[in-house]
C-alpha positions in Angstrom: 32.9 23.8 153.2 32.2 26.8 151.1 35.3 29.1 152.8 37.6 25.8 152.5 36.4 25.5 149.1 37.6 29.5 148.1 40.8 29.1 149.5 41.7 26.1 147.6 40.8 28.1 144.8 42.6 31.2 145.8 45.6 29.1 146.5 45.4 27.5 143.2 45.5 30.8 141.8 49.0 32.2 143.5 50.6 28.8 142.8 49.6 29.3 138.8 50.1 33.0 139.0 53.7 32.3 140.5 55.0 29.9 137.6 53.6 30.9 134.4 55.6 33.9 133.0 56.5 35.1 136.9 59.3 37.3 135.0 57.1 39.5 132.6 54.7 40.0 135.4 56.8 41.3 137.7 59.3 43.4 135.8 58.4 47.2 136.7 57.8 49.2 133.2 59.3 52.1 135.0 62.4 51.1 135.6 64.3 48.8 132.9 67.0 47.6 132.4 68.0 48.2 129.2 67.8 51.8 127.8 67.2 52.9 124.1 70.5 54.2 122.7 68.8 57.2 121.5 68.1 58.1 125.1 72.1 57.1 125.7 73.3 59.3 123.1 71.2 62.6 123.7 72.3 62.3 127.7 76.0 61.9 126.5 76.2 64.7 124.2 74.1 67.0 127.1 76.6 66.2 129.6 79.8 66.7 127.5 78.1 70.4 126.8 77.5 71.0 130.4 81.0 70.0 131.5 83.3 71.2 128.8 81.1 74.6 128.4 80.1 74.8 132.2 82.2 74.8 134.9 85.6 73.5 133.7 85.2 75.6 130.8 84.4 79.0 133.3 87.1 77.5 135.7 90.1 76.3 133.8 89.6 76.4 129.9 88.9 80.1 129.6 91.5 81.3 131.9 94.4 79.5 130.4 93.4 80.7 127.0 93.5 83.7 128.3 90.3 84.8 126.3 88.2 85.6 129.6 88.8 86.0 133.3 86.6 85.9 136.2 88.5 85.2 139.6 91.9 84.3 141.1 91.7 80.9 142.0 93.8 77.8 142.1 93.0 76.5 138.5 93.4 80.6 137.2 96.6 80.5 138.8 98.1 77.4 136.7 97.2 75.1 139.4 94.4 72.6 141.0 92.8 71.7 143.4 92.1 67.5 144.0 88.3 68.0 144.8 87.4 69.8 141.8 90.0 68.0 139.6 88.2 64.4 140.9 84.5 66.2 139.9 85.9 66.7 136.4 87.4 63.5 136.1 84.1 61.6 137.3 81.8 64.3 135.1 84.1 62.8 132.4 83.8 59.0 132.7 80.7 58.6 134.3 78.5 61.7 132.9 80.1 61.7 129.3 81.3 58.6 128.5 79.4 55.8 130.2 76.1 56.3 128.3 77.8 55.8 125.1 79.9 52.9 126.5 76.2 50.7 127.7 75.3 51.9 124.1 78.8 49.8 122.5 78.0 47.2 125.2 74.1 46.5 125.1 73.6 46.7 121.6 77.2 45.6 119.3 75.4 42.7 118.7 72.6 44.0 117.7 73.0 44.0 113.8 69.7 46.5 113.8 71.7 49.2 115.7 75.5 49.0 113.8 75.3 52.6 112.5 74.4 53.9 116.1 76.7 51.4 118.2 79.8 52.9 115.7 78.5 56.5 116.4 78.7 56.0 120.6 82.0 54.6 119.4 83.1 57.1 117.9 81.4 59.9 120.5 83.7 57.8 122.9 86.9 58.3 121.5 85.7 62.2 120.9 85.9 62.3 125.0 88.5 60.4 125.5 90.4 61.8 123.0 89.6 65.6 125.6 90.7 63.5 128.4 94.2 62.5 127.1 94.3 66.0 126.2 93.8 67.7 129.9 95.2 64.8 132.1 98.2 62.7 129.9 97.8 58.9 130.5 94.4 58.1 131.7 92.2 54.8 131.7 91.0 53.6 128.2 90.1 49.9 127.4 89.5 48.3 130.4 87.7 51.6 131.9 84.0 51.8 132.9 83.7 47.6 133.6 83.3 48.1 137.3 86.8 46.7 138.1 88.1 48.8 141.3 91.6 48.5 139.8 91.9 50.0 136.6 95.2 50.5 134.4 96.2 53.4 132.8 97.1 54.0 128.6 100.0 55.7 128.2 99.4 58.9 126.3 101.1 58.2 123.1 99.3 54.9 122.9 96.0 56.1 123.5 96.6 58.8 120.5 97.4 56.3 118.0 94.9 54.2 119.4 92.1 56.4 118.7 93.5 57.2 115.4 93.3 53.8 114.0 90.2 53.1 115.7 88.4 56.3 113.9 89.3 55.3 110.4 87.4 52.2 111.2 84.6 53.6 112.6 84.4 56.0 110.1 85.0 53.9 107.0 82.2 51.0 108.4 79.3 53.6 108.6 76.7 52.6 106.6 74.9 55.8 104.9 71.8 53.9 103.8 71.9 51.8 107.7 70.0 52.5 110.9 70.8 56.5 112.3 69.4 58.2 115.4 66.5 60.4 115.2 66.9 64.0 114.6 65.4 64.7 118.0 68.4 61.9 119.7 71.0 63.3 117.9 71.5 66.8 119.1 74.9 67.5 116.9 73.7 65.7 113.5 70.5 65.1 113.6 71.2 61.4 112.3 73.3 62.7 109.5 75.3 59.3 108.8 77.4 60.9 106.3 78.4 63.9 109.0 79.0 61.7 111.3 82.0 59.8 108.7 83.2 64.1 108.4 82.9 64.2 112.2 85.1 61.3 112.9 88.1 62.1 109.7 88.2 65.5 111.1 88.7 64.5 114.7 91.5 62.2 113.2 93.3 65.4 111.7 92.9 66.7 114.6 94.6 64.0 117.0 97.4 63.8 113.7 98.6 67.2 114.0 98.7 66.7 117.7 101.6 64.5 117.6 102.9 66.1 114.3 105.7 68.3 116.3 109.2 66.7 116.4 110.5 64.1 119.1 110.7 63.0 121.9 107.3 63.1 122.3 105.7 64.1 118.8 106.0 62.0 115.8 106.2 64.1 112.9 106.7 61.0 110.0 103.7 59.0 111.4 101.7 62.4 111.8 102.9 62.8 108.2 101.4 59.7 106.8 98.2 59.9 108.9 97.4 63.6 107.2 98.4 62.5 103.4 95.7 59.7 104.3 93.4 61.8 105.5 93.7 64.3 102.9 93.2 61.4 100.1 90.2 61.5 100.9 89.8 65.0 101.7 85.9 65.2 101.0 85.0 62.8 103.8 86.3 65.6 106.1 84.2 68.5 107.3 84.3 71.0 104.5 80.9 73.2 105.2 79.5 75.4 107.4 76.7 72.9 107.9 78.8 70.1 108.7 79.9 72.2 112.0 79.5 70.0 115.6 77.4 72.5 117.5 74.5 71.5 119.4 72.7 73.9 121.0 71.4 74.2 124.9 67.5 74.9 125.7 65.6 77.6 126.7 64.3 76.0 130.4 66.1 76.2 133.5 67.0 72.5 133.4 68.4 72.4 129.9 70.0 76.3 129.6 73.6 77.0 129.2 75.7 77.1 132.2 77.3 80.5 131.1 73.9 82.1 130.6 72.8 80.6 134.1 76.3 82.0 136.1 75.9 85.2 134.6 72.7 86.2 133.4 70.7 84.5 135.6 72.7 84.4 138.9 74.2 87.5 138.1 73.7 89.0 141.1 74.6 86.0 143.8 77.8 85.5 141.5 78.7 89.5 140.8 82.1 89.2 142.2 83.6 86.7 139.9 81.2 87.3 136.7 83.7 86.1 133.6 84.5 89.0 131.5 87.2 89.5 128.3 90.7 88.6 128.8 93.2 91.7 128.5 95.2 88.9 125.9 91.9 88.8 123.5 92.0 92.6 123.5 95.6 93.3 122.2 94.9 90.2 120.0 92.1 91.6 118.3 92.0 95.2 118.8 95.2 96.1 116.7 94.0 94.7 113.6 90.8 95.9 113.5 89.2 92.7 113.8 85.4 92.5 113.4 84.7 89.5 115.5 86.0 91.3 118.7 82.2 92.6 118.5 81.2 89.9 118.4 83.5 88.2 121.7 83.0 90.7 123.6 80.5 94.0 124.4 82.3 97.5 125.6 82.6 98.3 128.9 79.7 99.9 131.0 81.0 101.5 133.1 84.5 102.4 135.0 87.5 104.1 133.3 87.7 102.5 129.8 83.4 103.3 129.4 82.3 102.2 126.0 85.5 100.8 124.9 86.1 97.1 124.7 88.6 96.7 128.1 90.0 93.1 129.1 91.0 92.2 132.5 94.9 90.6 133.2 93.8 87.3 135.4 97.2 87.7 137.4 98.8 90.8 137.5 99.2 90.4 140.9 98.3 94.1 142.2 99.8 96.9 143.4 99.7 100.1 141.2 103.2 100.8 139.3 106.1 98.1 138.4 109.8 98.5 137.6 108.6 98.7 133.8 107.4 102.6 134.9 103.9 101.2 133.9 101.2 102.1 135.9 98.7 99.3 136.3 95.5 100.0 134.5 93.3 96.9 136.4 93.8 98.8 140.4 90.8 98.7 142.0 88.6 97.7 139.3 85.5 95.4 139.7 84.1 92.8 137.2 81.4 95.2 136.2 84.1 98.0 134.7 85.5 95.3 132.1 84.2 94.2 128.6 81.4 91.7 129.5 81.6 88.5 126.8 79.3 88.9 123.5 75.5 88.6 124.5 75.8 85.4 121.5 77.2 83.4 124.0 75.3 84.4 126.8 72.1 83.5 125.4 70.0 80.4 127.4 70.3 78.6 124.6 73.5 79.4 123.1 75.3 77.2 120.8 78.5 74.8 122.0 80.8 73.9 119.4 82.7 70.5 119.6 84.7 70.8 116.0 83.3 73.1 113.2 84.2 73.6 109.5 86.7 76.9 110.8 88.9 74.3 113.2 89.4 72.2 109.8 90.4 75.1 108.0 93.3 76.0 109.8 94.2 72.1 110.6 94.6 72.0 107.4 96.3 74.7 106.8 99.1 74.3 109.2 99.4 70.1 107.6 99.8 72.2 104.1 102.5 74.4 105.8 104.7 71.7 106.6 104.1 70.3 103.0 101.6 67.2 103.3 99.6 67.9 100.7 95.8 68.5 100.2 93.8 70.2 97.7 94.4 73.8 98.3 97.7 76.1 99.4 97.9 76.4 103.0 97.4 80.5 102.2 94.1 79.4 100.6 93.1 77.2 103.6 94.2 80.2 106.0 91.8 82.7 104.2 88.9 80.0 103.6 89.2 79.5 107.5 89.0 83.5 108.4 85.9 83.3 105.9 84.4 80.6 107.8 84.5 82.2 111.2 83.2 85.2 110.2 80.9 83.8 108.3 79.6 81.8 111.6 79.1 84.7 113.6 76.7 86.6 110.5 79.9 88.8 109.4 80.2 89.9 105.6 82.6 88.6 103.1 83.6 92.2 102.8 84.2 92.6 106.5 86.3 89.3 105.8 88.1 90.7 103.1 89.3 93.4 104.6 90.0 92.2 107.8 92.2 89.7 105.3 94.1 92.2 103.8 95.5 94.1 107.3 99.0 93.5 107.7 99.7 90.5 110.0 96.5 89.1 108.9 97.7 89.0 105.7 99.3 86.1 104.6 103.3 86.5 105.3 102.9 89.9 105.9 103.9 91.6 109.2 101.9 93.6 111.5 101.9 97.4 111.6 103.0 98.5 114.8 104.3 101.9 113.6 103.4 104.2 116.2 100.9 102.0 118.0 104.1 99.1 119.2 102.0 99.3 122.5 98.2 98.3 121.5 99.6 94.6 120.8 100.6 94.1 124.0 99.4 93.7 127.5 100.0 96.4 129.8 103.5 95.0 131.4 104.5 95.7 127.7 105.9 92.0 127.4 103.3 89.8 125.8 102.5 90.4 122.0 100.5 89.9 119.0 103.1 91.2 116.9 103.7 88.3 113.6 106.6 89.3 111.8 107.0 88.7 108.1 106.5 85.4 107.1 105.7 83.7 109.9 103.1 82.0 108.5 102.9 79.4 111.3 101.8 82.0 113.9 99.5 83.6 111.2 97.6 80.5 111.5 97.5 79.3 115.3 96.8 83.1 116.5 94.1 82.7 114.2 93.4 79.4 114.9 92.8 80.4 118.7 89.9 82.7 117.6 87.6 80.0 116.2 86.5 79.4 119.3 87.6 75.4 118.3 91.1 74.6 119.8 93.1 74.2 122.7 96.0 77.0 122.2 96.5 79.7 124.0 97.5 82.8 122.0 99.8 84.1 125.0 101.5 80.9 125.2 102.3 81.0 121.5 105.6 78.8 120.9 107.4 78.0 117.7 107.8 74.0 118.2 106.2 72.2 120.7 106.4 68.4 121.7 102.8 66.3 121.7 100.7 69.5 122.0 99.6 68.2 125.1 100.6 71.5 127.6 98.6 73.4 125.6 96.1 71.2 124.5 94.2 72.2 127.8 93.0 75.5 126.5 90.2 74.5 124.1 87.9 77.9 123.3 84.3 77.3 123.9 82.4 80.0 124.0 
């Protein structure tokens, strides 16, 4: 009787046990199913650093800037290759955007979170807004849902897509609403009110994109967008401060990818180490410019010792052309090239997304084609050269003179008497040279050293439809 007695009991037990509040019993706590957006966010912005300043930065981004080199692949030559084109483009949706896109979903009505749901919103259209930028027409609204069969946005559409959407985003933060922590929020820190800068200036951005005549650009609706913007010109970034540049970590798991290809793998990865493009050389060189100290560190060893020396990524070998030049890069290794600046090959060096330079010049060249805003596009082209040398611990004397060389100097031309040759590359048919008042390729050439665009100074063209060619070659170092 006793044993039939406990089991009655023990049954009674399990049949209780399995009705009353069967679902909070036997959730696992280490696995749930809904994840804090602060979690969301900080795993976003990580991934977008590690895949816009990792690989495809090493791989594709430097080498069609032509601001570094490292090896003579597929993607250095100007083309692809489907397996590594397919990583990026997963690296993109799932990596980068799909934490912030479970943020929008999980948590838009959520009235407690509206500040940090319109922040993944507009971190979203910050990545999608690289993606039309690299690939054209890609998936946008009905992306990330699961659906096998996804359509594509056509690229125009997506542009003034995200511009609309940004001005709402941006005018519906609320400064005194819920934020992120500082520790969640690698770029702001939970700064609403940079947040509103971040997304006006991305706006400007995309505007000026599209601001190059037809058939593709759309100069009047660019027009309009920029007067808008520059209405309300303080709600743009307009400060050092306000800069987008989170910075890596110091541990093997959270280091940058540049410090860890070629600091600390130097030796499995000697071969193709990234060193200085020959086209930032006769760039910077010429005019005396500062920063190039800063880029880049003087060669080690080989026949240009102690002297800052930038490899051609595809001059195609050989020794001597019909030119009668004699090619300068035969035989040479990685190691007897200008290695890039030890700043940016620190573990925890910083990655810049859009800083208070890249609105400088934006503005600059919306100023030039006579859209207004509060200064003279010659005042917004020196404030930007201040800005960048002011980011990398330069003096405003440094800046002032490098401001009054002639080139650099608004509508001036550069001196090439007696030295034609130092801005260009070796062939002797690429150059740096701006002749006088060329104001527009003052400010792109400049533009391209910010470290905050996707131009490519050797690809320099006078009018050019959608920016979306040369778009591709954002500077990240």
């Amino acid at each position: 009787m006793k044993i039939k007695y406990i089991l009655f009991l023990l049954s009674l037990s399990l049949s209780m046990g399995c009705t009353k509040d069967f679902e909070e019993i036997n959730q696992n706590p280490n696995n749930p199913t809904q994840v804090e957006p602060d979690f969301l966010l900080t795993t976003s912005i990580f991934q977008a650093m590690n895949l816009y300043g990792g690989d495809m930065n090493r791989v594709v981004f430097f080498n069609y800037t032509q601001h570094f080199s490292g090896f003579q692949g597929e993607f250095q030559r100007y083309s692809f290759n489907n397996a590594t084109n397919s990583g990026y483009w997963k690296s993109t949706y799932i990596g980068c955007m799909q934490p912030v896109n479970q943020i929008i979903l999980n948590f838009k009505a959520n009235s407690a979170y509206k500040n940090r749901v319109l922040i993944a919103q507009i971190w979203k259209d910050y990545i999608i807004s690289n993606a039309v930028s690299i690939w054209g027409a890609v998936p946008t609204t009905e992306a990330l849902n699961g659906s096998p069969s996804v359509p594509f946005t056509k690229e125009e559409d997506i542009y003034y897509n995200l511009l609309a959407d940004l001005k709402q985003l941006a005018s519906s933060i609320d400064l005194s609403g819920d934020k992120y922590s500082v520790v969640a929020d690698k770029i702001y820190g939970g700064d609403l009110l940079k947040w509103k800068k971040f997304a006006n200036t991305l706006r400007l951005r995309l505007a000026m994109r599209i601001s190059n005549a037809a058939p593709n650009g759309n100069p009047e609706a660019a027009k309009k967008l920029v007067q808008e913007i520059f209405a309300n010109e303080q709600n743009t970034i307009t400060v050092q401060a306000e800069t987008a540049a989170p910075v890596w970590g110091t541990s093997s798991d959270t280091w940058s990818p540049l410090y860890n290809y070629v600091v600390y793998n130097y030796t499995a990865n000697k071969a193709t180490i990234p060193v200085v493009n020959e086209s930032l050389i006769y760039h910077m060189a010429p005019y005396n410019d500062a920063r190039l100290a800063i880029y880049a560190q003087p060669a080690k060893q080989g026949p240009q010792l102690n002297k800052f020396f930038g490899q051609n990524i595809s001059y195609g070998g050989g020794s001597q052309y019909a030119s009668g030049q004699v090619n300068p890069h035969t035989g040479l290794k990685q190691d007897d090239y200008s290695y890039i600046g030890a700043r940016f090959l620190k573990p925890d060096a910083e990655y810049v997304f859009i800083s208070y330079t890249e609105a400088c010049f934006l503005k600059a060249e919306a100023s030039l084609k006579g859209w207004g805003g509060s200064k003279s596009a010659e005042q917004y082209y020196y404030e930007g050269i201040d800005a960048s040398y002011n980011r990398y611990g330069l003096t405003s004397a440094q800046a002032a003179i490098y401001k009054n060389t002639p080139g650099v100097k608004w509508s001036s031309a550069s001196d090439t008497t007696g030295r034609s040759s130092q801005f260009k590359d070796w062939l002797q048919i690429c150059s740096s040279y701006i002749a006088a008042g060329d104001n527009y390729k003052q400010i792109i050439m400049q533009h391209g050293y910010t470290r905050t665009r996707r131009r490519c100074l050797g690809a320099y063209q006078k009018e050019q439809s959608f920016r979306i060619s040369t778009t591709i070659c954002y500077i990240r170092w």
